[in-house]
C-alpha positions, 0 to 999 in steps of 0.5 A: 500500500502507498498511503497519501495525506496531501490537500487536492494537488497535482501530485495526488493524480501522479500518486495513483499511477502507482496502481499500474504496477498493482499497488494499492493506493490509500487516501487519507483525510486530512482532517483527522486527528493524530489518533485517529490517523494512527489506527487508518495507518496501522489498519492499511500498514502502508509500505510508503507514506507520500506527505503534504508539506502542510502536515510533515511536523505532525508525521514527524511526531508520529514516526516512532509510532509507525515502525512498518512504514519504510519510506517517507516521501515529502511534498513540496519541501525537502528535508532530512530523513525524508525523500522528496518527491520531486527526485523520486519523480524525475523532475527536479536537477537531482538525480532519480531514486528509479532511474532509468526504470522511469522511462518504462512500462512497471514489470507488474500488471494490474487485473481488472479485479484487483483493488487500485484503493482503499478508502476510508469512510468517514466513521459518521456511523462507526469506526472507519472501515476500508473499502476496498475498490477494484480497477474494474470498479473505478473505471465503471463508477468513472464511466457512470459519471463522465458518460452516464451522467455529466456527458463529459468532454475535452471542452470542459473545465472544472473547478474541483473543490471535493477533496481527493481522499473522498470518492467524491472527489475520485468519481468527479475530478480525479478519474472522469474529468481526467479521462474525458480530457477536461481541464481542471483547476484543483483548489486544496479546499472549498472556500465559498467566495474564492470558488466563485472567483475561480469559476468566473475568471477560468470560465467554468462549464462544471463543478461539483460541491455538496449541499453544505458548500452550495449553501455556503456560496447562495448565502456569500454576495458573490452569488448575485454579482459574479458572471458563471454564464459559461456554468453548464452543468452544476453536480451535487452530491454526498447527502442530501439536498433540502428542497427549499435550498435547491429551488433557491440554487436553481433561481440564482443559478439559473443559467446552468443545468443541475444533475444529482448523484447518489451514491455512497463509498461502498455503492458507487455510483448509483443513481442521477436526477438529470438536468430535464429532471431538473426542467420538470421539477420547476414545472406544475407537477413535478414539483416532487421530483426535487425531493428524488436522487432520480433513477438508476444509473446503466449498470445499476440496479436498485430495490427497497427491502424491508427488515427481514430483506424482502423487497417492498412494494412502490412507495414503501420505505426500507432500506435501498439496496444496490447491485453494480459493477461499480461496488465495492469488494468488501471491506480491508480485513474484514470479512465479517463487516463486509458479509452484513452489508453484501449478499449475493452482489447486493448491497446494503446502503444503510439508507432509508428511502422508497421508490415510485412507479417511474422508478424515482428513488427518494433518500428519507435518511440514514438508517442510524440517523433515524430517531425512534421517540416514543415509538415514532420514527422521525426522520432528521432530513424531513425536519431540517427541510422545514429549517431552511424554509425560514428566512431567518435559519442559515443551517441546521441539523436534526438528531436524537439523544437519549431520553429517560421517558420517550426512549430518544428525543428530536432536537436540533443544532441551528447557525442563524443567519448572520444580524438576526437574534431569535430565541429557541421558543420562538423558533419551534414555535414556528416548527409547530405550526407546520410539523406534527409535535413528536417531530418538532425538536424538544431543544434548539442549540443555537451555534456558530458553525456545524461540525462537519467531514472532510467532504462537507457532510454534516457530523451527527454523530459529533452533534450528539456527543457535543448536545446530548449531556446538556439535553439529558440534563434537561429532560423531562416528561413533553406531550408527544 
């Protein structure tokens, strides 16, 4: 295995071509803390360690820790006890580390079925697991996005904001835009105002962010002046979309076409809401269809099943189920894990949704985020649908915490926009008189920011350590 800890630059593209020879490449997230780094490197136990120079001091300090590791490769810095890159590549005055060997084809092939990487998922529901994802794999799920969905061409060009440790990233920038001839611009982190920049000033056709980034960049004063009249296409992903917050995209950036992709790490690429389906959510009677991740992608089949995994009929919710060439192998060492989630080539997103006649799939939510409150379920996207409907809301996340009489209670982080002062009783208030009771949050912690991965998903599960004492504390008996 060749593990990289780097922002989005060119040499993280170099660093896959490594797979040509076979070798496992395994991106990690940079965001992680030392620990946490640590258990991915001794879990993968990587024979080289390629390293942004942004993050060298904090490997330094890790070192002792990492006896299997053999090589340290450093980027854009040299330093002692390190190799840089730059000589292991060829391209600086130095001489290369390989040689000659550099102007050849590598001794060793890949086949279609070996793993090319392994990618950690973002432990929002669980310790991380590696998910091991084949050439075959890879090059379908490119398929599925450059051909199947995007329509991709050497006339494109993309500013890539999604970090290249994600399969977001991967399925969008690294293999489908490169394979297509597109040219892409690499940002080493997505900043609302700088993306608007650089899509205007490069002349952008294609981007592709999360629903947390385009909130982000509707709300910065960019969005009503910038020129994207060369957008053609703007790609979301990653969780999912509020409706309020997709029509308001569609308004301001009109000029651009919209496509949806859902998915997961372990999934792939598995279904498209197209740019029509787009054209027909804003006209009369179709306006549910911006609630759907849209159809099943070729290659891909998809059904929803119930608990004891028979499939359910239209409009049912159950657990979406996937089968495609595009899925993972299994999990790295793990094979227990891997058989919960995988039979008989389907597998088990671990998302909750239903289908309708036309073959529409629609996300309702994470199956570990769904609340069970006396005996009602509650499902946290509904909710914050309803948040960002109010004019006075910049961000919000639903979920539950223990509670000693209704077993699980709804409550909710919110960021208010920035000017506006609100109390929590005024604001359920409002919930209230638009959501069933038991779906209304019993609190509201107002906060600055939500925590959330490297990829832009919101993290639950750090919402529920940092919230859930404090609204233990205040339980008590409320009429459901």
């Amino acid at each position: 295995r060749v593990a990289v800890l780097s922002r989005n630059r060119p040499e993280y593209m170099e660093a896959f071509g490594v797979s040509k020879a076979g070798y496992i490449v395994v991106p990690l997230n940079w965001r992680l803390a030392e620990q946490e780094l640590l258990k991915l490197l001794a879990h993968s136990a990587p024979a080289v360690l390629i390293v942004d120079e942004a993050y060298l001091d904090l490997v330094d300090g890790l070192r002792s820790q990492l006896p299997g590791l053999r090589h340290f490769v450093s980027l854009g810095t040299r330093r002692e006890g390190w190799i840089s890159y730059e000589t292991l590549a060829g391209g600086d005055s130095g001489e290369s580390v390989a040689g000659d060997a550099l102007a050849q084809e590598p001794g060793a092939e890949a086949s279609a079925d070996d793993v090319l990487c392994l990618v950690y998922t973002s432990g929002t529901t669980g310790a991380p697991k590696g998910v091991m994802l084949t050439h075959r794999g890879l090059m379908d799920n490119c398929r599925a996005s450059a051909v199947d969905s995007l329509v991709l061409t050497e006339d494109d060009y993309a500013v890539a904001v999604m970090p290249m440790f994600h399969v977001g990233g991967m399925w969008y920038h690294l293999f489908p835009c490169f394979a297509s001839g597109a040219t892409t611009l690499l940002l080493p982190e997505f900043d609302p105002g700088v993306l608007l920049r650089e899509l205007a000033a490069r002349k952008a056709t294609n981007v592709h962010v999360v629903p947390t980034m385009l909130n982000a960049m509707l709300n910065h004063p960019l969005a009503q002046t910038v020129d994207l009249s060369h957008l053609r296409l703007m790609f979301y992903a990653a969780s999912s979309m509020p409706a309020e917050l997709l029509r308001r995209a569609m308004q301001c950036f009109r000029q651009c076409g919209f496509v949806q992709g859902y998915g997961s790490t372990e999934a792939g690429m598995v279904t498209a809401l197209s740019p029509d389906d787009h054209v027909r959510a804003s006209q009369p009677g179709g306006e549910q269809l911006l609630s759907s991740c849209g159809r099943a992608l070729p290659r891909r089949e998809v059904r929803i099943a119930g608990d004891a995994g028979a499939v359910l009929p239209y409009g049912r919710i159950g657990e979406i189920e996937s089968r495609s060439p595009g899925a993972m192998a299994g999990y790295w060492h793990d094979a227990a894990a891997t058989a919960r989630v995988l039979r008989e080539g389907w597998l088990k997103t671990g998302d909750l949704g239903h289908m309708d006649t036309e073959g529409y799939v629609y996300l309702v939510d994470r199956k570990n985020d769904m609340v069970v409150t006396g005996g009602e379920n509650v499902y946290p996207t509904e909710v914050e649908a309803f948040f960002y409907e109010d004019p006075d809301v910049l961000e919000a996340a639903v979920f539950g915490v223990p509670d000693p009489q209704w077993v699980e209670r709804v409550v909710a982080a919110v960021v208010l926009r920035p000017g506006v002062t609100l109390d929590e009783q005024e604001l359920m208030q409002r919930l209230r008189a638009r959501l069933a009771g038991y779906k209304c949050p019993k609190n509201i912690f107002f906060t600055d920011d939500l925590p959330k991965s490297g990829a832009g998903k919101v993290l639950r599960k750090e919402l529920r350590k940092q919230y859930g004492s404090v609204a233990a504390s205040s339980a008590r008996g409320m009429p459901q």
